[in-house]
C-alpha positions in Angstrom: -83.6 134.0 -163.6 -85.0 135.5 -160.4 -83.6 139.0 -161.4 -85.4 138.7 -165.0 -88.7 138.1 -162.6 -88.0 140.3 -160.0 -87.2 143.6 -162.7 -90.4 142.2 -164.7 -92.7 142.3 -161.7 -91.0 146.0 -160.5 -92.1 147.6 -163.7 -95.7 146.3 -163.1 -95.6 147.6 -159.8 -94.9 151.3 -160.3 -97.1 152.1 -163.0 -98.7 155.3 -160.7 -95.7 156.8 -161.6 -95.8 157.0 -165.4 -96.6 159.3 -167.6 -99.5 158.0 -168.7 -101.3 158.1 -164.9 -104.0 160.8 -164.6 -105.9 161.8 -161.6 -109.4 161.5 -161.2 -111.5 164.9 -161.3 -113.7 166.2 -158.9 -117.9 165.6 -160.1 -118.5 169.4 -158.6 -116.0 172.0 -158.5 -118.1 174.1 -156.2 -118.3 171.5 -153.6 -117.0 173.0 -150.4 -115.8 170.7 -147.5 -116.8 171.8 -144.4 -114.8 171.4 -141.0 -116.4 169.8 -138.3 -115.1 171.0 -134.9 -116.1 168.5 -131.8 -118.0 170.5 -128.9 -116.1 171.3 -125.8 -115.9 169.2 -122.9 -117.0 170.4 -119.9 -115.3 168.7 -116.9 -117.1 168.5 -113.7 -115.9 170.9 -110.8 -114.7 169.3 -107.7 -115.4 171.6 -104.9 -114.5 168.7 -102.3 -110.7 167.9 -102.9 -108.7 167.9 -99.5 -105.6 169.2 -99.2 -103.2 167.0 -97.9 -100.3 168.6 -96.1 -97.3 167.2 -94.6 -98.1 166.7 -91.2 -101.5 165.0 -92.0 -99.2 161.8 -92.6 -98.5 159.4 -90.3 -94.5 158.9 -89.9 -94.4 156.0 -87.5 -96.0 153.4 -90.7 -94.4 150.0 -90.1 -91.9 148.3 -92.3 -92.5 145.2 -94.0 -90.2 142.7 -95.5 -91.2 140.2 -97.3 -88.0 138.5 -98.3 -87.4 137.6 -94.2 -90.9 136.8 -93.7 -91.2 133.2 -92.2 -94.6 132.1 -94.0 -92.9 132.8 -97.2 -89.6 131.4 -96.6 -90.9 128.2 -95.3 -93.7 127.6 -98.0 -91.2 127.8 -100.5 -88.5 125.8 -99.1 -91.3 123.1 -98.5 -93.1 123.0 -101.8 -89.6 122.7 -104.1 -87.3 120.6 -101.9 -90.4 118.1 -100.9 -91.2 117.5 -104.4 -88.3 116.6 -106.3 -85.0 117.0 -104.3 -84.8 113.4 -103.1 -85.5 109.8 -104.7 -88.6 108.5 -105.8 -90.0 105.1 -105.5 -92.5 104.3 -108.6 -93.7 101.3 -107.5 -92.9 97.1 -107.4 -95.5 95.0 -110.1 -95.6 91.3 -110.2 -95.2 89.6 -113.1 -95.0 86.4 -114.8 -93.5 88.1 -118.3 -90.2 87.0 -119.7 -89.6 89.6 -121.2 -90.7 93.5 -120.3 -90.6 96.7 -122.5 -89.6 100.1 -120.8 -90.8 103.0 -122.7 -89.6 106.8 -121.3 -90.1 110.5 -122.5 -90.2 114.1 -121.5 -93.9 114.5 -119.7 -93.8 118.3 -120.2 -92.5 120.8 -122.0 -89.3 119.4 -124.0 -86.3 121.1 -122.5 -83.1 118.8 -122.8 -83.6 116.3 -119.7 -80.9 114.1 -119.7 -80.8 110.4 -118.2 -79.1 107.2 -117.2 -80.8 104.4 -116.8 -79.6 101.1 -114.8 -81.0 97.6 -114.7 -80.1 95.8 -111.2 -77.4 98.8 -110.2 -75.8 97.8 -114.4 -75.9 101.1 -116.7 -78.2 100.0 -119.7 -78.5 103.1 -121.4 -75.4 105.9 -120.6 -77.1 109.4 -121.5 -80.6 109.5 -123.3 -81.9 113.0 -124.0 -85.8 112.8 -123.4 -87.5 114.2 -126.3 -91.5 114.3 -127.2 -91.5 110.6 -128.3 -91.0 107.7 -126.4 -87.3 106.1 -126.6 -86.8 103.0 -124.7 -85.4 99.2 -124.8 -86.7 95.4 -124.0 -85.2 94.0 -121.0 -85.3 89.7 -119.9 -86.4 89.7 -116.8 -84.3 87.5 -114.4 -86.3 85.2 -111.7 -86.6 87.5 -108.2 -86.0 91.1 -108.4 -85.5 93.3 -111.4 -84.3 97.3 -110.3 -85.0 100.1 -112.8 -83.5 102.7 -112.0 -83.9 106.4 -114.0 -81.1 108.9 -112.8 -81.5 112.7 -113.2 -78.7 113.7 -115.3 -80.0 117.5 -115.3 -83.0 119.3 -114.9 -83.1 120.5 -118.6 -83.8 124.9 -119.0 -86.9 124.2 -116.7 -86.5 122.6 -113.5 -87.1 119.2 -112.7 -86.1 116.7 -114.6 -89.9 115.2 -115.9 -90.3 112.0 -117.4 -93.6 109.8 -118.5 -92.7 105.7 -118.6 -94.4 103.1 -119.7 -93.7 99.3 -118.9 -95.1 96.6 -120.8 -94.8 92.9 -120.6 -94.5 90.3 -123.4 -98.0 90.6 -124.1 -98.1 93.8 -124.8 -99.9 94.8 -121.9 -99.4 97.6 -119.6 -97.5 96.6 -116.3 -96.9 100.2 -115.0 -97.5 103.8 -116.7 -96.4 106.9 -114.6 -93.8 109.7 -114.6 -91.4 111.5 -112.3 -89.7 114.8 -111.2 -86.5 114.4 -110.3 -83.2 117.0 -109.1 -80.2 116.2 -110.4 -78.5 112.8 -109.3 -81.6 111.6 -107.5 -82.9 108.5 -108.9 -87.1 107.2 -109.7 -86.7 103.3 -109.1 -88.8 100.7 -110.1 -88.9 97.1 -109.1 -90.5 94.0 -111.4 -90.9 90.7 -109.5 -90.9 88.3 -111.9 -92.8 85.1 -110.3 
């Protein structure tokens, strides 16, 4: 079937090339095309240009390298290590909800972050690969204390590993809405006090 169409539809597309293709005549035979040459450019004369010999440059012109500079080297050690090579505290919320829902997914651009997740130091989910939508699960919260913690698995093609959250109580309303940047094997922790 799709050769049928496609032979069909070549025929139609070559008809310049049949017999039956004339070309158009010229109105006037005696019309005479005329070239049109562009005017010359003059370039201005520059009757100031120095001529720079060799021994008009300086030899003793300092060295600079920027690799060992210490500005550069400590700006940079600073701004990466400070901001997500080391655990993160996202917050403790009081509550009186029995129940809360935790709600996770890649804040920026999707690039495989992986994560474990823990509820009071117990693995609750073992590897979740953040994606674009939120993923997440309901936890009963227990009298005191409850730990969330979010573990860094990897840092996905473009370092850290980001994460938005959400936590919600039985209500449905928000207790906590943030995100992280974490290295791998650090940990953003949150605590719930349920009253």
């Amino acid at each position: 079937m799709i050769i049928v169409l496609c032979m069909s539809l070549s025929g139609y597309a070559q008809n310049e090339f049949s017999s039956k293709f004339k070309a158009i005549p010229l109105k006037d035979k005696n019309l005479k095309v005329k070239k049109v040459i562009p005017p010359k450019a003059e370039l201005p004369k520059n009757t100031s240009a120095k001529v720079i010999k060799k021994q008009d440059i300086p030899l003793d012109v300092p060295k600079i390298n920027f690799v060992n500079s210490d500005k550069i080297t400590k700006k940079a050690e600073n701004s990466e290590v400070v901001n997500y090579k080391k655990n993160q505290n996202l917050g403790s919320f009081k509550t009186g909800s029995l129940t809360a829902k935790v709600r996770y997914r890649d804040a920026a651009y999707v690039d495989g972050d992986k994560i474990r997740v823990y509820l009071n130091d117990k693995v609750v989910e073992y590897e979740v690969v953040l994606d674009g939508d939120f993923k997440g699960f309901e936890i009963k919260l227990e009298k005191g204390i409850n730990k969330i913690d979010f573990e860094a698995l990897n840092e996905g093609f473009a370092p850290p590993n980001t994460a938005e959250f959400q936590v919600y109580d039985d209500k449905g309303s928000i207790i906590s809405a943030s995100h992280w940047n974490l290295g791998i094997d650090y940990k953003a922790t949150l605590l719930l006090l349920k009253e």
